[in-house]
C-alpha positions as CSV (number, residue, x, y, z in Angstrom):
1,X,0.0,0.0,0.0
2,X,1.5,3.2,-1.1
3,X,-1.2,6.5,-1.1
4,X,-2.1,7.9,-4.0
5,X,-0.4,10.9,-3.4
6,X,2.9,10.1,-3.0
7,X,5.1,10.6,-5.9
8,X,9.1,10.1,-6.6
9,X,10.8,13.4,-8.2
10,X,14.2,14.8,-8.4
11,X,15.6,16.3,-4.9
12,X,18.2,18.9,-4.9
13,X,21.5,17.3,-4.6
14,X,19.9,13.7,-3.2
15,X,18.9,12.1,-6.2
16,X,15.3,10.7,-6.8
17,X,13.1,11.3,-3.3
18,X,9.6,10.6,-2.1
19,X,6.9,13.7,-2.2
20,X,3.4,14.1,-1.6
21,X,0.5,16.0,-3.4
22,X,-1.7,16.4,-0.5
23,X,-1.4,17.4,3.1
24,X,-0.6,14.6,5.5
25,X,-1.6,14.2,8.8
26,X,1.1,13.2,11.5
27,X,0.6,9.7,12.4
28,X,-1.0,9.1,8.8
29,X,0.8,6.0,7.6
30,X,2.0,6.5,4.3
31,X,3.3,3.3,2.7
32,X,3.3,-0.4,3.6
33,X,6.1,-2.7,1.6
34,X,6.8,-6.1,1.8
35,X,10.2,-7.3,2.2
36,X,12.6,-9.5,0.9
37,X,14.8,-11.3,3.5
38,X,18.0,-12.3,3.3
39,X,20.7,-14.5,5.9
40,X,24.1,-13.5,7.1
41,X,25.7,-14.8,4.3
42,X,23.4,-12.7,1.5
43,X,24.3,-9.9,3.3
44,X,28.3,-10.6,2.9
45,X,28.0,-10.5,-0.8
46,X,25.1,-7.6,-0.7
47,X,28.1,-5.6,1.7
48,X,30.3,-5.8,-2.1
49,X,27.5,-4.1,-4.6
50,X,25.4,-0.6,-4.5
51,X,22.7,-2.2,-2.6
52,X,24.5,-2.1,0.4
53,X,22.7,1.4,0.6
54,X,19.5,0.6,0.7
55,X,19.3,-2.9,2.1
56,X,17.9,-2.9,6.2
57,X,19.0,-4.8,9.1
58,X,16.4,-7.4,10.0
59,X,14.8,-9.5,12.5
60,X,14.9,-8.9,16.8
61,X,18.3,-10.4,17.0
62,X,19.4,-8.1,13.5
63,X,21.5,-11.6,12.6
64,X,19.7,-11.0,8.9
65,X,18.8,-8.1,6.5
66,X,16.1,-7.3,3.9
67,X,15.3,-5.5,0.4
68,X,12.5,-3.2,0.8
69,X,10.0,-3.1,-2.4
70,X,7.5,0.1,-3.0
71,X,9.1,3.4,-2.4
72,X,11.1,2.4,0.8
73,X,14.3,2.4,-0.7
74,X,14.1,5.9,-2.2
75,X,13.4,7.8,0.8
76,X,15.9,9.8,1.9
77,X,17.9,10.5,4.7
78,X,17.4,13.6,6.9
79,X,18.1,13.7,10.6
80,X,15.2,15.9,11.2
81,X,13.2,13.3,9.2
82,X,9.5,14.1,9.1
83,X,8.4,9.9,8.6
84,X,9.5,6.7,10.8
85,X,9.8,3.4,9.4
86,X,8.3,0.7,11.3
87,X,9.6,-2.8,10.9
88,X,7.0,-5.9,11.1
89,X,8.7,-8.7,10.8
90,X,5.6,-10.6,11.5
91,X,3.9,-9.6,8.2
92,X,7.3,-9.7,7.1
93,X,6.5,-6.0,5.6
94,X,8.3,-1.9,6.5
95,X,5.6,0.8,7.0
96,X,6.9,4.2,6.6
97,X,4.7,6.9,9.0
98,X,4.2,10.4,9.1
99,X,6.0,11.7,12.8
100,X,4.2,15.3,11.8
101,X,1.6,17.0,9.6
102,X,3.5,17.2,6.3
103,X,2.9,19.8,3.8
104,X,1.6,19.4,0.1
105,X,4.9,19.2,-2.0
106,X,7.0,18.1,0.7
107,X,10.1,15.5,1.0
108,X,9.1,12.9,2.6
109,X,12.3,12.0,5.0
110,X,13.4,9.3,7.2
111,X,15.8,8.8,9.6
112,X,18.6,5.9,8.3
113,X,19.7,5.5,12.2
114,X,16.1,4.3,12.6
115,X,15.1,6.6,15.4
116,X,13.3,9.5,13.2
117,X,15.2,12.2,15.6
118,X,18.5,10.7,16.1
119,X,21.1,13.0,15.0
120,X,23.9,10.6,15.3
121,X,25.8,10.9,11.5
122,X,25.7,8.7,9.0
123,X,28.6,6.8,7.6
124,X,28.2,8.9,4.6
125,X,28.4,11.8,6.7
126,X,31.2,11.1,9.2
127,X,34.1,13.7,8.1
């Protein structure tokens, strides 16, 4: 499940990015994708290609990762990020949620630290 609304569009200096064409409420949630999981030993030979970047650590234990499908991987990173994603690794699915009201042509942003507010930096942004 991905709303209507949302739509992928260049973002200044990111790349592609996830925006919306309506108001959205915070706590609305946006998108629901299923995942593809993967063992240890996937994630050894995913660790040596581009998806390294947009594969998520998975399960309680985080002993296995996954591929997002739908519009998860082209969210970008922000750590004032305005959505949350929310693992459920029952359904075996990531929902992405709105953390506040979010404005009609807005990024959509999430955290890659998985806390929506942690302003830890990223290993692309350790200097």
């Amino acid at each position: 499940m991905i709303l209507p609304f949302l739509y992928i569009e260049e973002s200044p200096g990111r790349g592609r990015g996830v925006f919306t064409a309506e108001p959205i409420e915070c706590g609305t949630l946006v998108e629901i994708a299923p995942v593809i999981v993967m063992g240890p030993d996937d994630r050894i030979q995913l660790d040596k290609t581009l998806l390294h970047d947009y594969i998520f650590e998975w399960g309680e234990d985080k002993t296995q990762c996954c591929m997002a499908l739908g519009y998860v991987p082209v969210y970008n990173h922000s750590s004032s990020a305005n959505c949350e994603y929310e693992m459920d690794y029952e359904n075996v699915c990531i929902g992405i949620r709105a953390m506040r009201d979010i404005a009609t042509g807005e990024e959509l942003f999430v955290n890659y630290n998985g806390d929506w507010n942690d302003t830890n930096p990223l290993w692309f942004e350790a200097k």
